[in-house]
N, C-alpha and C positions, 0 to 999 in steps of 0.2 A: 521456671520449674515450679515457681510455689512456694510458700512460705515453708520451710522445715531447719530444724538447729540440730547440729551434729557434729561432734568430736568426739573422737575416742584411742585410747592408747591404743596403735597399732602394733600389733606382736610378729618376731618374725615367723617368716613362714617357714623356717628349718623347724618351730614347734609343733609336731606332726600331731595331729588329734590322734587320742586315747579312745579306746569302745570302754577300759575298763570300769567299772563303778568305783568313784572313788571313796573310801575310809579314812584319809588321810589325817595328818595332824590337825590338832586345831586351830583355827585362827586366832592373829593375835587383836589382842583388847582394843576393839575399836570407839569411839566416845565420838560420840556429836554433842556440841552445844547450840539447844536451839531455845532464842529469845523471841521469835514474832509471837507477839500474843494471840493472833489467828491459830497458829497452829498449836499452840500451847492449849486453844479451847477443844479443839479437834480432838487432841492425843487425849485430853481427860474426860471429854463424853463420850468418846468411843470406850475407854476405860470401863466408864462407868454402866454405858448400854449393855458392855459384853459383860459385867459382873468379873471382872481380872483381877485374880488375886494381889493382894497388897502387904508389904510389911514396912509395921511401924521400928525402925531402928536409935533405941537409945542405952548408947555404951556398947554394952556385950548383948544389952537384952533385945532381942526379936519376936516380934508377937504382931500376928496377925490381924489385918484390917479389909474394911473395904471402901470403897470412894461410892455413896449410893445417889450421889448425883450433881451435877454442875449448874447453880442457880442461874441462867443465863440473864437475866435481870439487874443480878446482883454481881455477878462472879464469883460470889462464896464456893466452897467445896462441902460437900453435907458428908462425914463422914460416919460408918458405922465399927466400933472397934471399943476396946477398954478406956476407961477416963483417964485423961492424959494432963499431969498438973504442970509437965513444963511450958514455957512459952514459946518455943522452938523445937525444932522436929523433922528429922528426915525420915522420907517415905519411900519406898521402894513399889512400881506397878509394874507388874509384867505384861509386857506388848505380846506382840510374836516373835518368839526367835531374839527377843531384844528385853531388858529392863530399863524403865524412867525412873531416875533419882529426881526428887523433888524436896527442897528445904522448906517449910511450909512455918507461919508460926500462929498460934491460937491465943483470942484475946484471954487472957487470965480470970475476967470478968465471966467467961464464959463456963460456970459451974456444969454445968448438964450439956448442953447443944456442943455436938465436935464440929465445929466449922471453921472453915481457915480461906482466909482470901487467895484467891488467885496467885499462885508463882508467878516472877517473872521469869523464869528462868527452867527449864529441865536440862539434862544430861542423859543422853538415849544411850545405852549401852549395849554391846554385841560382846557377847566373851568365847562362842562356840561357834567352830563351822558346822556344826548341825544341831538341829533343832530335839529336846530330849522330850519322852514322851512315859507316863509314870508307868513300870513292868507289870506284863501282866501276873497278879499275883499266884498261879503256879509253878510261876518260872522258879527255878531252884540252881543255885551255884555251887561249884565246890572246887576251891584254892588249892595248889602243889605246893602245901605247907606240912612243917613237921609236925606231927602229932593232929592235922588234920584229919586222917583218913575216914573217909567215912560222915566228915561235918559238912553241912549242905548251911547255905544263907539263902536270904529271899534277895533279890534285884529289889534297888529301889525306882531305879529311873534308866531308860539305855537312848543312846541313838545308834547311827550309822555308825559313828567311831569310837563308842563309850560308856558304859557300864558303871552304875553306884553300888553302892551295897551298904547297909547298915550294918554296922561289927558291935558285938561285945564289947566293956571296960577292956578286958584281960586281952584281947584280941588288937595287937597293934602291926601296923605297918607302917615302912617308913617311904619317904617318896622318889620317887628314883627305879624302885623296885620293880621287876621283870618278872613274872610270874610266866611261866608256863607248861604244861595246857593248862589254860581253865575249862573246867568242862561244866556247861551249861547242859539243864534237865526240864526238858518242855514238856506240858500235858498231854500232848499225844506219842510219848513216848522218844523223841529224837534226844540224840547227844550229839551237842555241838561243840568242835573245842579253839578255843579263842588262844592269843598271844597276848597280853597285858601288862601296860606300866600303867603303877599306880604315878598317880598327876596329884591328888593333895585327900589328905585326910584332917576333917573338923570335928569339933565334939557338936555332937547333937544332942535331941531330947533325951531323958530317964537314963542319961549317964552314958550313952552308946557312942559309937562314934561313925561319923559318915567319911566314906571311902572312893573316891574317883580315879576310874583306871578309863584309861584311852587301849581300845583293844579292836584287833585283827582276826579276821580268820585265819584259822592256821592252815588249812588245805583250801583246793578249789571244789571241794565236798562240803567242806562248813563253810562257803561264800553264799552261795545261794539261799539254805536255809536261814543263815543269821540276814541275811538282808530281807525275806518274808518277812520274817521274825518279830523285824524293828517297825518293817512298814505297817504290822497289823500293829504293832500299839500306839504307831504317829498317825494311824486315818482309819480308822475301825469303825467312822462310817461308810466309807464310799468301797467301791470294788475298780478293779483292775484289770481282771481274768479270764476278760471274754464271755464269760458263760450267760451273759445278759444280754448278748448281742443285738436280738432280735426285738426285747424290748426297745434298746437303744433306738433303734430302728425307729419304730411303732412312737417313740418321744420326738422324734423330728417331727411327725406330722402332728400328733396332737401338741404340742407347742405352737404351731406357727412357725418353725424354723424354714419348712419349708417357700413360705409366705416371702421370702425374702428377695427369692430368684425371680418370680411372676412365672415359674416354671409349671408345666402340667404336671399331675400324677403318674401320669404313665412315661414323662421324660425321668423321674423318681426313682420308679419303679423299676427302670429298664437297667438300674443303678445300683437296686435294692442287693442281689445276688452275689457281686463283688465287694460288696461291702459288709456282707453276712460273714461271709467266707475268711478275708483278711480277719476279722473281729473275732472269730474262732482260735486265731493263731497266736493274738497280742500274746498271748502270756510266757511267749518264747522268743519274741521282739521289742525285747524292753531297749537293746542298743538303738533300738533308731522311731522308736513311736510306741507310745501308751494309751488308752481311753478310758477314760475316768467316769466312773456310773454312780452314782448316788440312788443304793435303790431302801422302797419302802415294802410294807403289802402287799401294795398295789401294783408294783413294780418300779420303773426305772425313772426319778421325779427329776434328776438332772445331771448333765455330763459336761464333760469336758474334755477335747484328745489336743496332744502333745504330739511332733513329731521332730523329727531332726533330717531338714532336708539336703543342709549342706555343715560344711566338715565342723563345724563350734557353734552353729547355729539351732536352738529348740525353736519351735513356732509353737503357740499353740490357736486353737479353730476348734469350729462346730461348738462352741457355747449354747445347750438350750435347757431349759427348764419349763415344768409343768406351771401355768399358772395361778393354780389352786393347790401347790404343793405344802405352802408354807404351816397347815394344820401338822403336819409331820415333822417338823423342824423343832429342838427345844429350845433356840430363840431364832428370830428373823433374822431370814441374813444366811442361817447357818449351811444349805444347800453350796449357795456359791461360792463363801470362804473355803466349804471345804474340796470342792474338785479344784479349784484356784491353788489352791496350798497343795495338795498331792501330785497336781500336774508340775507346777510350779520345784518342787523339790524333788519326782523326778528328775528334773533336767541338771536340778544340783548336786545329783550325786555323780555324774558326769565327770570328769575330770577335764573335757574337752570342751566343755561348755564357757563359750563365750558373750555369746550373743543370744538377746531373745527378743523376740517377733512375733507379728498377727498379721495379719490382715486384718482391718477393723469396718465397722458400718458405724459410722459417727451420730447418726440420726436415731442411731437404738439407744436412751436414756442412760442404763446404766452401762455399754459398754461408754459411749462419751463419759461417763464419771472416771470411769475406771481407768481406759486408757489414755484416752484426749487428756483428761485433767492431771493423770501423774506425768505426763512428757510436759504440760504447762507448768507446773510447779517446779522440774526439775528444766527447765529450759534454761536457766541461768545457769548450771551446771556446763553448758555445750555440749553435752554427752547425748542426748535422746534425737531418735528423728522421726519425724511423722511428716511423711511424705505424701499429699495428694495423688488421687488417681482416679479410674476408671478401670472396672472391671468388666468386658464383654465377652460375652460367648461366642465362636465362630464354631457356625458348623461347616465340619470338613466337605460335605456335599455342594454345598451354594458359592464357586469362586466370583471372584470379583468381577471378571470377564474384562478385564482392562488391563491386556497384553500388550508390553513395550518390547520390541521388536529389538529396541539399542542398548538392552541392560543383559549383562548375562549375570545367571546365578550363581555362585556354587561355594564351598567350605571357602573359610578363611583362612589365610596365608598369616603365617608369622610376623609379617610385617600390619596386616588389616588387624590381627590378633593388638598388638603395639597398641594399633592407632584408636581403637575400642578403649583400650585400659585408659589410655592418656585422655580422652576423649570424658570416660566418667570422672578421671581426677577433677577435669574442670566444671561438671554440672553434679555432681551430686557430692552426697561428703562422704568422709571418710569410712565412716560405719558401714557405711551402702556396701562398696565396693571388699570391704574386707567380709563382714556378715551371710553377704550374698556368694560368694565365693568367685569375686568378677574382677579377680585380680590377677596376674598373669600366670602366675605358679599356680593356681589354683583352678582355672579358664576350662581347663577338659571333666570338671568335678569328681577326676578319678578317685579320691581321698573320699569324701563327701558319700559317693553312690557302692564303694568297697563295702561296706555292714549291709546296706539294701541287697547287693545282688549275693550274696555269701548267704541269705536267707531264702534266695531262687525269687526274689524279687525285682522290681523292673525301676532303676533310674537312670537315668542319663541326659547327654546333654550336646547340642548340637549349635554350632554355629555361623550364622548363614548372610554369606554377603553379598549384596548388587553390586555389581561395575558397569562403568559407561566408557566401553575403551579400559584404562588402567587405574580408572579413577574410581576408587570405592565412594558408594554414595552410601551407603548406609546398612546396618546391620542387625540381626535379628537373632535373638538368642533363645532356642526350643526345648524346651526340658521335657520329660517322659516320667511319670511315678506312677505307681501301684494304683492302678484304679480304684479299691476298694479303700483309701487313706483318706475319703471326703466323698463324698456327696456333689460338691460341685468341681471336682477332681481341678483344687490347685496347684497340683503338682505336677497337669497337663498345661503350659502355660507358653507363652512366646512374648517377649520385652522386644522393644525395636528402638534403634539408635541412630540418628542422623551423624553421619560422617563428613557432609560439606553441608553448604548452604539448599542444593538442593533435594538430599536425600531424604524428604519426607517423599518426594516424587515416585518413588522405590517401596512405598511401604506398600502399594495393593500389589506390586510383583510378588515382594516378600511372603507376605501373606496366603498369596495363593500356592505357592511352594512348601507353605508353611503346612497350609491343608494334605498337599501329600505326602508332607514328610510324617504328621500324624496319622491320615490314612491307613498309611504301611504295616505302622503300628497300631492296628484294629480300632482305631481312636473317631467317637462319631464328629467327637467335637474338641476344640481347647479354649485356656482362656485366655484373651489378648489383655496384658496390663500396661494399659494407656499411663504413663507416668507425666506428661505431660500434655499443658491446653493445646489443643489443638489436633493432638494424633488421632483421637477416634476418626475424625473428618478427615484426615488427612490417607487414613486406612481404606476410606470406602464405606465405613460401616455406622451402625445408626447404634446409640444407645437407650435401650429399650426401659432403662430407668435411670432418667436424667434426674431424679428427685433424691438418689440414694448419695451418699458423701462418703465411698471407701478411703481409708487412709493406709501405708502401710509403716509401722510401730515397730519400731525398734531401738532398745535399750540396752547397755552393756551389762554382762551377766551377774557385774556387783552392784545393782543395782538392784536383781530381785527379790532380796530380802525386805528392801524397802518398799519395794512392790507389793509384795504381799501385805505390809501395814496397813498402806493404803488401800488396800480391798478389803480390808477388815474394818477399815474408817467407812469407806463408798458400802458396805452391806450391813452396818452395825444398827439397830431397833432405831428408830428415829419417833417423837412425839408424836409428828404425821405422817402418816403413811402414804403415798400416792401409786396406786398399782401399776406399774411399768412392764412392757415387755422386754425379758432378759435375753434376749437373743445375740449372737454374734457371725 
């Protein structure tokens, strides 16, 4: 099959996936201890590329710094910040979504120059299941306290599940406490009212005191608005909406995204219209797919779409970027952190979210940084799999012409169903079959395609077996999605699985059956995903870019926190720059 590593806690499947967005509690305090000194150099010039805030912590006093660069030479740290006469020193740098504790100490000798050698050692910290993003400053609060009436605060900071606020001396609360309604005051006039306990109150600057409430909507009227709300002040570059569709469009060809299939303009083209049309819609199908637009002036400089094809499963696809956008960006880099992070935490507000996925082109620079190199790094984990393959387009007009007379076709029986499941336990891992939804319980993707077809949308799933006499040789699994969800519509697709020794024998009957079960469904073409050497030839068919190295990428969904770090390391300003196409 190919080299790929995979483990992952398998859930049962009495856990029925959620559509709801979740707000949930927060997570508890997570802590890594990491010593490799590679990555120790990573976490601190990406630090210092992105300009990430920093605090210097001694006793009670907190006062802010910056790290302005990593002497790679030397390993010194060049810091910028107040003159610091101790010899030792913890630092605080904010990653994404995470904080590094660093113990640092400064020679004494050193009167003027803030420089400190290299840690061995950091402490990566997680304290929120969601990422807080600073309020925007007309938002206006106002607390169900006594003698409040009528007193409004500013928001300091909110996420998905949680709200600061700066209070008054005189102004206390204790923690524990239930507040509600709170009722929030937005610029354009909405009132939104929230459920709130407060989580911890500290004193902050000029005597005030900071206030942390973990807070809900109270109806399914303030759900919607406070989840805009939060997202315009966590991604206030990028959009969501739809309403750029057409540029979207129009960025696939001038990128080169196109460039990838060897496909005509007018096979494109013929593709454009369904894909306008769904992209009209996203902003009312956020339970099962999003597309992410990064626009400027000019229009639409980069995107990104997210979809959820099966029941705990996001993918995300169609990565493209202008390559002359970066004049528009306020550091490098900053285009593809940001559809990466809005795609990416879409799929975490999720509740149902288990698993995340791509399709990958390995041969594109920085997707190989990005994906290839985060499933290497965490390959010692066993949890990540990047699976080889081969992506071909079959059109439904051209059959194989190599009719077996001794094989009959037709749906799979309970028992061929079985022998399929037991069949991937022993060739692929675990993630695969749980991910993919190719587990027994899960085999008809009733669960999975329930949000799709509830929006008058098209998925489904078909399963299709050869016999020779009683003897299943092999089987072929056909799935059906929205045409307008991709451009090379991966959601049109067919996997084929040998069942005995001779069932690759089976795959051009397959195939050809496979043309008419697509056919039916107005489908001119699909895409056959070779997962193993030797199936394309074995299918009958020729691959039209033997040069290209698809992989398909898959990680468990607590992992993408960490994910995202590392897109923020693989896109962070580097001393050289080398011009890459960012495609996927």
């Amino acid at each position: 099959m190919g080299a790929h590593v995979a483990r992952a806690q398998l859930r049962p499947s009495s856990e029925a996936p959620g559509l709801e967005w979740d707000s949930g509690a927060p997570s508890a305090l997570i802590l890594d201890d990491i010593t490799d000194p590679a990555r120790i150099r990573v976490i601190l010039t990406t630090a210092a590329a992105l300009g990430s805030p920093a605090l210097l912590r001694r006793g009670e006093t907190v006062t802010p710094l910056r790290l302005k660069r990593l002497d790679s030479a030397t390993g010194r740290l060049h810091w910028t910040g107040p003159t610091v006469d101790a010899v030792a020193c913890d630092i605080e740098i904010q990653g994404h979504h995470c904080i590094y504790r660093l113990h640092v100490t400064k020679d004494p000798r050193d009167a003027d120059a803030w420089e400190t050698p290299l840690p061995s050692r950091i402490i990566q910290v997680r304290r929120r299941a969601w990422r807080r993003a600073p309020a925007p400053g007309s938002l206006r609060v106002r607390l169900p306290l006594p003698g409040w009436l009528g007193r409004e605060r500013s928001a300091v900071d909110l996420s998905l599940g949680g709200l600061s606020l700066r209070l008054a001396p005189s102004e206390r609360l204790s923690v524990g406490r239930v507040l509600q309604p709170i009722e929030l005051l937005t610029e354009d006039g909405q009132r939104l009212s929230l459920r709130g306990e407060v989580r911890h109150v500290s004193a902050g600057a000029d005597e005030t005191f900071h206030c942390g409430l973990q807070v809900t909507p109270l109806t399914r009227d303030d759900a919607e608005p406070w989840r805009a709300l939060v997202t315009r002040a966590l991604h206030p570059t990028t959009r969501a909406d739809g309403v750029l569709v057409e540029e979207h469009w129009r960025l696939f060809s001038d990128s080169g995204y196109f460039d990838l299939a060897g496909r005509s303009s007018e096979w494109f083209e013929a593709r454009r219209a369904s894909f306008v049309a769904l992209g009209k819609r996203v902003a009312g199908l956020e339970a099962v797919l999003s597309e992410v637009v990064w626009p400027s002036e000019r229009g639409v400089e980069a995107t990104l779409s997210i979809m959820k094809p099966y029941r705990s499963l996001w993918m995300v696809h169609q990565l493209a970027r202008h390559q002359d956008g970066s004049r528009y960006e306020r550091t490098r880099g900053q285009m593809l952190r940001d559809v990466y992070v809005r795609a990416v935490e879409h799929a975490q507000a999720d509740s149902a979210f288990r698993w995340f996925a791509a399709y990958i082109e390995s041969t594109v620079p920085f997707t190989h940084r990005a994906h290839v190199g985060f499933a290497e790094r965490m390959a010692g984990t066993g949890r990540t799999c990047l699976l080889p393959m081969r992506m071909i387009d079959v059109e439904c007009a051209h059959p194989s012409g190599q009719e077996d007379s001794r094989l009959e076709l037709g749906p799979a029986t309970d028992a061929e169903r079985r022998r399929l499941v037991e069949e991937l336990a022993l060739t692929r891992p675990a993630c695969y079959a749980e991910a993919l939804d190719l587990r027994l319980e899960t085999l008809d993707l009733e669960d999975a395609a329930r949000p799709w077809v509830s929006q008058g949308l098209e998925r489904e799933r078909y399963v299709l077996v050869a016999r020779e006499g009683m003897t299943p040789l092999a089987v072929a699994v056909l799935e059906v999605g929205p045409p307008g969800t991709n451009p090379f519509r991966l959601l049109d697709s067919a996997r084929l699985f040998p069942l005995s020794a001779r069932g690759r024998d089976a795959y051009p009957a397959l195939l050809d059956e496979a043309r008419r079960w697509f056919a039916r469904r107005d489908r001119d073409s699909f895409t056959f995903l070779a997962e193993a050497p030797g199936d394309v030839e074995a299918a009958g068919l020729h691959d039209d870019a033997p040069e290209a190295r698809p992989y398909l990428w898959i990680i468990p969904a607590d992992l993408a926190s960490e994910f995202l770090e590392h897109i923020h390391e693989q896109t962070a300003p580097r001393p050289l720059h080398t011009p890459e196409k960012e495609l996927s």
